[in-house]
OpenMM code with the backbone's topology and positions (N, CA, C; nanometers):
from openmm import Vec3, app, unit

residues = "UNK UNK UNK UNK UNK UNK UNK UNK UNK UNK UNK UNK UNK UNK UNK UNK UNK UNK UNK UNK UNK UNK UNK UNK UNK UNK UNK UNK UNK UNK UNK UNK UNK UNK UNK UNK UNK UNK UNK UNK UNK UNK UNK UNK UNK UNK UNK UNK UNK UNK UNK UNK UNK UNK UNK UNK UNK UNK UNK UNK UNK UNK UNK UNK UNK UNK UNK UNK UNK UNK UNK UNK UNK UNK UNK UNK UNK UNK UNK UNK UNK UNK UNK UNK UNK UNK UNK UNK UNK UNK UNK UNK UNK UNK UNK UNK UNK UNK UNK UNK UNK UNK UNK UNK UNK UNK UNK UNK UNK UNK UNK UNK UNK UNK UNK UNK UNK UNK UNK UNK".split()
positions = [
    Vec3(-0.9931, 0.8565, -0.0157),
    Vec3(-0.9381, 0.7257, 0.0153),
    Vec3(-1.0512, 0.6242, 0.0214),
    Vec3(-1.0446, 0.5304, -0.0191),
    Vec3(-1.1059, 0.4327, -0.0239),
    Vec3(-1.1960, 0.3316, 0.0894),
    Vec3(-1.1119, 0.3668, 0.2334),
    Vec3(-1.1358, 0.3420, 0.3308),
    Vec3(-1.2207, 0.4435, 0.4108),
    Vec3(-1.2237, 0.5557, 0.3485),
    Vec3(-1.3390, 0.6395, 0.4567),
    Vec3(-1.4283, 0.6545, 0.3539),
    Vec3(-1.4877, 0.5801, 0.2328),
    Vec3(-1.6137, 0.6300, 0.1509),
    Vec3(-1.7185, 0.5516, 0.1928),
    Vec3(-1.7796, 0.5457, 0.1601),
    Vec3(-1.9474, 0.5007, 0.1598),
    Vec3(-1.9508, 0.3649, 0.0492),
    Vec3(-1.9682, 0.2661, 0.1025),
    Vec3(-2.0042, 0.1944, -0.0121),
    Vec3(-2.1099, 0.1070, -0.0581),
    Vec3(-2.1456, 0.1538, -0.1885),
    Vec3(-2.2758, 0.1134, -0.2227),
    Vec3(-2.3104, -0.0081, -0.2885),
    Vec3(-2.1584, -0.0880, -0.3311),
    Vec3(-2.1501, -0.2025, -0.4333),
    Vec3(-2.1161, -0.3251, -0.3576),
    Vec3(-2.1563, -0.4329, -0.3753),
    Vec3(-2.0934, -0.5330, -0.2948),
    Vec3(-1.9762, -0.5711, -0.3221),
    Vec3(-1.9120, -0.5086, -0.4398),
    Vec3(-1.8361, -0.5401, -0.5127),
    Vec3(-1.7078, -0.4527, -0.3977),
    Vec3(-1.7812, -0.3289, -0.4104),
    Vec3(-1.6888, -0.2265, -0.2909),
    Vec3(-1.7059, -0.2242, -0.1600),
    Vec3(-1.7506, -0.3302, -0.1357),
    Vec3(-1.7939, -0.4074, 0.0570),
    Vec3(-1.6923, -0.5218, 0.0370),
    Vec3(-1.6945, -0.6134, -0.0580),
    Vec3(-1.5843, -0.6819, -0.0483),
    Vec3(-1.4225, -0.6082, -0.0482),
    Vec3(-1.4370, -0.5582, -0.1186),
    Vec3(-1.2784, -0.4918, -0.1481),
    Vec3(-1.2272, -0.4118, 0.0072),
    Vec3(-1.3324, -0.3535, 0.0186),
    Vec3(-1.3043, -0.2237, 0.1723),
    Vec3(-1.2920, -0.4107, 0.2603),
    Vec3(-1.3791, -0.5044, 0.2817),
    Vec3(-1.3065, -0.6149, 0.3998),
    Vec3(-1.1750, -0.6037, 0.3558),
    Vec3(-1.1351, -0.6704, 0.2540),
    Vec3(-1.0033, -0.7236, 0.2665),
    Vec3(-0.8872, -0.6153, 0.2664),
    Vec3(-0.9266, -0.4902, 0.2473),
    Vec3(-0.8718, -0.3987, 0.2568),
    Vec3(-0.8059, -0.3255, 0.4363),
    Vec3(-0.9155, -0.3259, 0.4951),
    Vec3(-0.9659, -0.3110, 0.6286),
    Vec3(-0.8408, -0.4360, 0.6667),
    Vec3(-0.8396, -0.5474, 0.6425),
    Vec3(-0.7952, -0.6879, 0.7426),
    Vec3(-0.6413, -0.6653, 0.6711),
    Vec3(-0.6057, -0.6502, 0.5660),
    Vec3(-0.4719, -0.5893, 0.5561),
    Vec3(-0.4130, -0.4778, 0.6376),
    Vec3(-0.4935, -0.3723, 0.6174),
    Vec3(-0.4272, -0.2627, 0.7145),
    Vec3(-0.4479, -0.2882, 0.8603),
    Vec3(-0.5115, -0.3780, 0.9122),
    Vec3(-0.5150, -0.3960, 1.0655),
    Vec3(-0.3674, -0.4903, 1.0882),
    Vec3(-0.3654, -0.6312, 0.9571),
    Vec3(-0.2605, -0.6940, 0.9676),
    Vec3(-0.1015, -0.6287, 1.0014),
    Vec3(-0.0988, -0.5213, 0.9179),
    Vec3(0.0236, -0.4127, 0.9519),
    Vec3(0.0035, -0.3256, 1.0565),
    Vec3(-0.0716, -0.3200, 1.0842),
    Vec3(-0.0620, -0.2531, 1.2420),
    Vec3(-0.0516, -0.3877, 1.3196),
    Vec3(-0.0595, -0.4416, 1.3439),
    Vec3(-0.0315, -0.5919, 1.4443),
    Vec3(0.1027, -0.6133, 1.3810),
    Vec3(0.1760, -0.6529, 1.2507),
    Vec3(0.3101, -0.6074, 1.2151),
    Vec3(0.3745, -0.5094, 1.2837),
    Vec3(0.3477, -0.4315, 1.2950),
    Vec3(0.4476, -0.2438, 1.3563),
    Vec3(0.4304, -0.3121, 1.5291),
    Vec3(0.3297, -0.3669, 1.6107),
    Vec3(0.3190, -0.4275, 1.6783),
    Vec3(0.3961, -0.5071, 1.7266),
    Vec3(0.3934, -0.6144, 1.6252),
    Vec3(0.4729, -0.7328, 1.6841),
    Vec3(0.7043, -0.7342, 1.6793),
    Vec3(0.6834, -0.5452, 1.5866),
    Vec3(0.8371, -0.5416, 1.5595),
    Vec3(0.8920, -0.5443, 1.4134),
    Vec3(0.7694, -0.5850, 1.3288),
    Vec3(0.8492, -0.6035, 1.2492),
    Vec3(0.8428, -0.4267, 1.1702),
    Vec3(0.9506, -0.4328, 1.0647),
    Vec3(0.9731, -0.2767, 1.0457),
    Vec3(0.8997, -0.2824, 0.9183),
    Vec3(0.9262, -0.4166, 0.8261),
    Vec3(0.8313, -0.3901, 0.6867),
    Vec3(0.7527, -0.5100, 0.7358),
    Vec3(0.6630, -0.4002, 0.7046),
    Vec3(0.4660, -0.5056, 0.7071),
    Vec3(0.4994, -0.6412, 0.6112),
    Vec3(0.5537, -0.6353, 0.4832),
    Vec3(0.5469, -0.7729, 0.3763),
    Vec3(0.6413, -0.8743, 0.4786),
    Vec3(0.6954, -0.8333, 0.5598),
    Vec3(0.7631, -0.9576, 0.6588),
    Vec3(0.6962, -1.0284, 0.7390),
    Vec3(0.5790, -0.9626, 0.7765),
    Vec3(0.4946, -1.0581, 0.8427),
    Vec3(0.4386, -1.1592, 0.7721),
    Vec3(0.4184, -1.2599, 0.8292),
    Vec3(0.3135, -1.3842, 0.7565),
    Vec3(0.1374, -1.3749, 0.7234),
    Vec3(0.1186, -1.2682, 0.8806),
    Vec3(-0.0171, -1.2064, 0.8255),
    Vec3(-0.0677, -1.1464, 0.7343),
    Vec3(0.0407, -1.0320, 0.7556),
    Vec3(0.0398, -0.9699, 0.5917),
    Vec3(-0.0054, -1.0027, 0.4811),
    Vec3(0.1221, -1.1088, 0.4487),
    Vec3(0.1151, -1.1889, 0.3419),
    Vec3(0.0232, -1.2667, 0.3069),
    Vec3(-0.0698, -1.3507, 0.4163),
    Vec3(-0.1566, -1.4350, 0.3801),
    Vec3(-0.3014, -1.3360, 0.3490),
    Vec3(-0.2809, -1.2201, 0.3833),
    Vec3(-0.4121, -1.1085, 0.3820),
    Vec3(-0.3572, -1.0480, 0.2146),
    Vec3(-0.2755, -1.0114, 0.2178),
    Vec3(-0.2333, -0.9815, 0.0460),
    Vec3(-0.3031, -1.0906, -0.0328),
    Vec3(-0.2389, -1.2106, -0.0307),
    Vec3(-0.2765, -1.3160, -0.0770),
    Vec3(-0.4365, -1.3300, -0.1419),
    Vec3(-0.5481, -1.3482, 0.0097),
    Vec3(-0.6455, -1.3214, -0.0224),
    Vec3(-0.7126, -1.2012, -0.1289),
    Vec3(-0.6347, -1.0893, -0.0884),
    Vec3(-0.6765, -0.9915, -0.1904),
    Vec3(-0.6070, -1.0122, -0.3528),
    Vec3(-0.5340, -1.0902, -0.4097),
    Vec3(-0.4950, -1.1401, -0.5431),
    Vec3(-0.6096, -1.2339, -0.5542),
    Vec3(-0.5989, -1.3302, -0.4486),
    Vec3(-0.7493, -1.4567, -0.5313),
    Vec3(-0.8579, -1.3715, -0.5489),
    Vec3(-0.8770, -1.2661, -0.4863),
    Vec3(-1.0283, -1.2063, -0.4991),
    Vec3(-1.0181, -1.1888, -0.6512),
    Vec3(-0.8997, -1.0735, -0.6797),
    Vec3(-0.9352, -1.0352, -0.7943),
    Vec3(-0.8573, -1.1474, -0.9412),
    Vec3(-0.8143, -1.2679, -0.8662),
    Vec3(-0.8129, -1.3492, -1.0086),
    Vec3(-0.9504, -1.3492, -1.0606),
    Vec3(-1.0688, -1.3807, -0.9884),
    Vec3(-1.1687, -1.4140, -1.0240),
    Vec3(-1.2787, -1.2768, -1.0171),
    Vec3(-1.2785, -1.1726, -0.9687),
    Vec3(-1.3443, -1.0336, -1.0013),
    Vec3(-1.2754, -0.9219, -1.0442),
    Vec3(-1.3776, -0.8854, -1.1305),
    Vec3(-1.3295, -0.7174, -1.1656),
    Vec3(-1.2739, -0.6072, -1.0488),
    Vec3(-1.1942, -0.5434, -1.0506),
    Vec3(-1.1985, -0.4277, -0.9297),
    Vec3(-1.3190, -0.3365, -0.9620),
    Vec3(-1.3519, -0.2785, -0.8312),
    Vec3(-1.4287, -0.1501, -0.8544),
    Vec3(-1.2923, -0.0282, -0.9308),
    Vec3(-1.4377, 0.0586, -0.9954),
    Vec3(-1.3768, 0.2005, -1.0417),
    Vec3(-1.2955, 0.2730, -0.9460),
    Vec3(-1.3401, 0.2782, -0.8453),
    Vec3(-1.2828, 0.3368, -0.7618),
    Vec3(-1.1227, 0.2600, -0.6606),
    Vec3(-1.1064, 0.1043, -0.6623),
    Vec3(-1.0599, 0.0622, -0.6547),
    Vec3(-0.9126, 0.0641, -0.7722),
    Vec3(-0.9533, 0.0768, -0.8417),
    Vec3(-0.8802, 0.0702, -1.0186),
    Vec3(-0.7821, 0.2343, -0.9987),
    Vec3(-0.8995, 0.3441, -0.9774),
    Vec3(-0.8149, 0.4738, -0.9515),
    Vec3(-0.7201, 0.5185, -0.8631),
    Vec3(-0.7117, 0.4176, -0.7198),
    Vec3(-0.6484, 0.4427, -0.6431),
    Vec3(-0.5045, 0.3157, -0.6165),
    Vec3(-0.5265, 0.2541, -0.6850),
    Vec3(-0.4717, 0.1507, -0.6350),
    Vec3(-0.4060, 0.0509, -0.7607),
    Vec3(-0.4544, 0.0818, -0.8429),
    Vec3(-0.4055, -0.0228, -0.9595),
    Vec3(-0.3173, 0.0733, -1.0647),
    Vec3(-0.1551, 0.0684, -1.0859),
    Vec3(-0.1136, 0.1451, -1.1611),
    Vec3(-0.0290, 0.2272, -1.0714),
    Vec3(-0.0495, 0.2599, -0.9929),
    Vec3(-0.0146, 0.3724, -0.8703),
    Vec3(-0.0308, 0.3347, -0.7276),
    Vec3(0.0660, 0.3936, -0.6528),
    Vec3(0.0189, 0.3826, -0.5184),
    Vec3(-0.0775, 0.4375, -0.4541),
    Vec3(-0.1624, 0.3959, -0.3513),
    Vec3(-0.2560, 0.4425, -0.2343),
    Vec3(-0.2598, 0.4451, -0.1446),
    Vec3(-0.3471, 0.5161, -0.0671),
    Vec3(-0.3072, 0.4910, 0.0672),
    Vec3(-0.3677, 0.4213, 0.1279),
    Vec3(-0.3180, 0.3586, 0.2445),
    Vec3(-0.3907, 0.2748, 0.3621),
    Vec3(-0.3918, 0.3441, 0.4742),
    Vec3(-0.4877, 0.3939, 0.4937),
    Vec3(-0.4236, 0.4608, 0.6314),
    Vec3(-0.3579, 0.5360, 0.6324),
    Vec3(-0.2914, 0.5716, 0.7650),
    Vec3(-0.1975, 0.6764, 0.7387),
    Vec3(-0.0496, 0.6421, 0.7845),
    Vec3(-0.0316, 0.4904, 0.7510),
    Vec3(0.1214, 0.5064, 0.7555),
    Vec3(0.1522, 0.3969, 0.6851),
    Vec3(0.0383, 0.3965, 0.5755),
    Vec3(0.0830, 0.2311, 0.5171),
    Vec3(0.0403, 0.2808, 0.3482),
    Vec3(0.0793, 0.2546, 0.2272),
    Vec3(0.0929, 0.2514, 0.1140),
    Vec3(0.0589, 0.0984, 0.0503),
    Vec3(-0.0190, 0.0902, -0.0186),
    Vec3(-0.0767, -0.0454, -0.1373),
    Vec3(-0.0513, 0.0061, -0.2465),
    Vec3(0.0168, -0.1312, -0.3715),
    Vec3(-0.0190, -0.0827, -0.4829),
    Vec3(-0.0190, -0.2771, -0.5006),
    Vec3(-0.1417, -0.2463, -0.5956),
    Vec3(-0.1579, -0.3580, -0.7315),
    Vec3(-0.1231, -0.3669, -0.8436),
    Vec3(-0.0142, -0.5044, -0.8830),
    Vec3(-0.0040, -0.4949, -1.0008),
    Vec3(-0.0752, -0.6207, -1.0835),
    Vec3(-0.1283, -0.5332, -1.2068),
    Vec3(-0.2245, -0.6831, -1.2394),
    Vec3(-0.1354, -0.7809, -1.3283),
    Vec3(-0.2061, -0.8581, -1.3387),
    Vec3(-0.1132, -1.0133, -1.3759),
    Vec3(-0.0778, -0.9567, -1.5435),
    Vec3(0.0635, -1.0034, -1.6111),
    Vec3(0.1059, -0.9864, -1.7251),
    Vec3(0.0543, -1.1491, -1.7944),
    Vec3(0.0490, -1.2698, -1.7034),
    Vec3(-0.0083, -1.3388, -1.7633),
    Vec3(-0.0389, -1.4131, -1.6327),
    Vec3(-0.1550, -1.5157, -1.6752),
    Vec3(-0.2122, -1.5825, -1.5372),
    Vec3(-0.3280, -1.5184, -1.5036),
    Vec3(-0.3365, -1.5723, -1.3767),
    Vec3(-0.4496, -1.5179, -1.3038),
    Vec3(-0.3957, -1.4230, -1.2168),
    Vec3(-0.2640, -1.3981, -1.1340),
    Vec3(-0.2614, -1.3826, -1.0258),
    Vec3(-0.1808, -1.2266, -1.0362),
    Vec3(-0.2196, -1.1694, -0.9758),
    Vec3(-0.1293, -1.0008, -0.9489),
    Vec3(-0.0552, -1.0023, -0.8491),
    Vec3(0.0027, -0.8697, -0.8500),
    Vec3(0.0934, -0.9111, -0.7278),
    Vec3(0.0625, -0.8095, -0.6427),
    Vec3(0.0903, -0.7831, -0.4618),
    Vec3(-0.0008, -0.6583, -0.3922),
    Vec3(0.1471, -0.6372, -0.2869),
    Vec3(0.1987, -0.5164, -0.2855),
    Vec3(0.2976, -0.4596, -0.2017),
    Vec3(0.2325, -0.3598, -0.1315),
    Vec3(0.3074, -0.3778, 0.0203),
    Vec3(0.2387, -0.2836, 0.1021),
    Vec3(0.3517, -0.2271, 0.1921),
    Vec3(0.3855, -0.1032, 0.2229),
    Vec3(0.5183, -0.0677, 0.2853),
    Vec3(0.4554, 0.0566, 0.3507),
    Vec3(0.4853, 0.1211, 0.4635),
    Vec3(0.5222, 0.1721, 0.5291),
    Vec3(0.5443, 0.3305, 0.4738),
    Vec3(0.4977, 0.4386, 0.4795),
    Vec3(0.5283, 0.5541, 0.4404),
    Vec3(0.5463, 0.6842, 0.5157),
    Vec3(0.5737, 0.6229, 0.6701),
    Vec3(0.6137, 0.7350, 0.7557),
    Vec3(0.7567, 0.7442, 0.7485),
    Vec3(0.8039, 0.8887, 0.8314),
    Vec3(0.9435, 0.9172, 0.8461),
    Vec3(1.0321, 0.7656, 0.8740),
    Vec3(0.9582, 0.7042, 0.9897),
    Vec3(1.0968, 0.6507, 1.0766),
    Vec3(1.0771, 0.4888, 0.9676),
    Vec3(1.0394, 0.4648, 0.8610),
    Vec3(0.9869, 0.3604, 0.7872),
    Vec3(1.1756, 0.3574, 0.6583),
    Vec3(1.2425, 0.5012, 0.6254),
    Vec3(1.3191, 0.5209, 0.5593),
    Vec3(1.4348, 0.5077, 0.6345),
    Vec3(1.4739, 0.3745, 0.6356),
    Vec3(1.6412, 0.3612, 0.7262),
    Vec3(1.7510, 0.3948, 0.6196),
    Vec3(1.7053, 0.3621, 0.5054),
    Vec3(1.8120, 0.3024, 0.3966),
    Vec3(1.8411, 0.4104, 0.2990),
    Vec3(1.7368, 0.5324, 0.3301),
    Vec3(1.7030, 0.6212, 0.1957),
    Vec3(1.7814, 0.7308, 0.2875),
    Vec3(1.8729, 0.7821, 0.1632),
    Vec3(1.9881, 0.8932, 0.1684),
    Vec3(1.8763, 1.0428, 0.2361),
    Vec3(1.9000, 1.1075, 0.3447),
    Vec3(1.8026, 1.2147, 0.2993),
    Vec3(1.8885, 1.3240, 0.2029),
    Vec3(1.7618, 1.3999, 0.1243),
    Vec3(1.7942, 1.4983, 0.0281),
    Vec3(1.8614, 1.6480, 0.0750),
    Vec3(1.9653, 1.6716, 0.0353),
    Vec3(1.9981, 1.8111, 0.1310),
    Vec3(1.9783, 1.9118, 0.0278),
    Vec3(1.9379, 2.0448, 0.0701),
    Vec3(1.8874, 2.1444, -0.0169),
    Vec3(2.0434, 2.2352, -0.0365),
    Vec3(2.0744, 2.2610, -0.2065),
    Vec3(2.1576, 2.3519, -0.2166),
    Vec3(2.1945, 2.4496, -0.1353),
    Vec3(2.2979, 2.4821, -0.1314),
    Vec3(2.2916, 2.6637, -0.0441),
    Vec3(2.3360, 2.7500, -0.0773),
    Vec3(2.3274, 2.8721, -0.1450),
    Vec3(2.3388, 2.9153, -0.2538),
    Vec3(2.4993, 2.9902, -0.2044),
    Vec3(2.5856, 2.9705, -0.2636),
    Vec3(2.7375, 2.9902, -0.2352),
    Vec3(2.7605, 3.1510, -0.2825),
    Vec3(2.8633, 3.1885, -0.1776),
    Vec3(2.8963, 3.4027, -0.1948),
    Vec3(3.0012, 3.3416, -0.3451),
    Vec3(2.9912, 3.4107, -0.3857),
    Vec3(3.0886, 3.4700, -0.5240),
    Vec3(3.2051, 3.4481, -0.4862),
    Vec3(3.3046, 3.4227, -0.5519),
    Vec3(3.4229, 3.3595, -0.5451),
    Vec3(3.5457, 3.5188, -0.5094),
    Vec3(3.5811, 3.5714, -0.4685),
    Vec3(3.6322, 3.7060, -0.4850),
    Vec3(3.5989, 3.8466, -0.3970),
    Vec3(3.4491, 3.8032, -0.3288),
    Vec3(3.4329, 3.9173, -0.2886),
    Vec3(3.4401, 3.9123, -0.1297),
] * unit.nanometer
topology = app.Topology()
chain = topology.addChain("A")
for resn in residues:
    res = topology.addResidue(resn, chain)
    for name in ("N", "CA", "C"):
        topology.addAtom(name, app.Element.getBySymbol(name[0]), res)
């Protein structure tokens, strides 16, 4: 994860701040009540910052593998993904929630059970 490495680039000192001030923002979200982090205003204005960064810089490699294309993690109850701009400058950055009590809406999956023979 991106958040417990070592970083040697300034490129990956910037990214881990704004990274860091997002995932604190959603914990002060889960805090203040709200259930999805993108509802807060903090959030949002900390997302935000992390799109202007990268209108104008490259991501790190390591940034790119975890996070751009696919989801990552934040922590351990929060999920990022980046999507980069189709045109423009600007991408877009979703961040949700990936513990149990985070799924109000999602059906859970029930496992087959394998049924006796019809007859016996």
């Amino acid at each position: 994860m991106i958040l417990a490495k070592v970083h040697t680039t300034p490129k990956q000192r910037d990214e881990f701040r704004l990274l860091v001030a997002i995932r604190f923002a959603c914990l002060m979200a889960l805090a203040k009540g709200h259930t999805d982090p993108m509802d807060c205003p903090r959030v949002q204005a900390r997302c935000n910052e992390l799109v202007k960064h990268f209108a104008y810089h490259h991501p790190s490699a390591a940034f790119y593998r975890q996070f751009i294309r696919h989801t990552g993690e934040l922590g351990l109850n929060f999920c990022l993904r980046f999507t980069e701009p189709q045109q423009g400058l600007y991408g877009k950055v979703m961040v949700w929630r990936n513990d149990s009590q985070a799924v109000a809406n999602v059906h859970p999956l029930h496992t087959m059970t394998t049924a006796a023979p019809v007859g016996r």
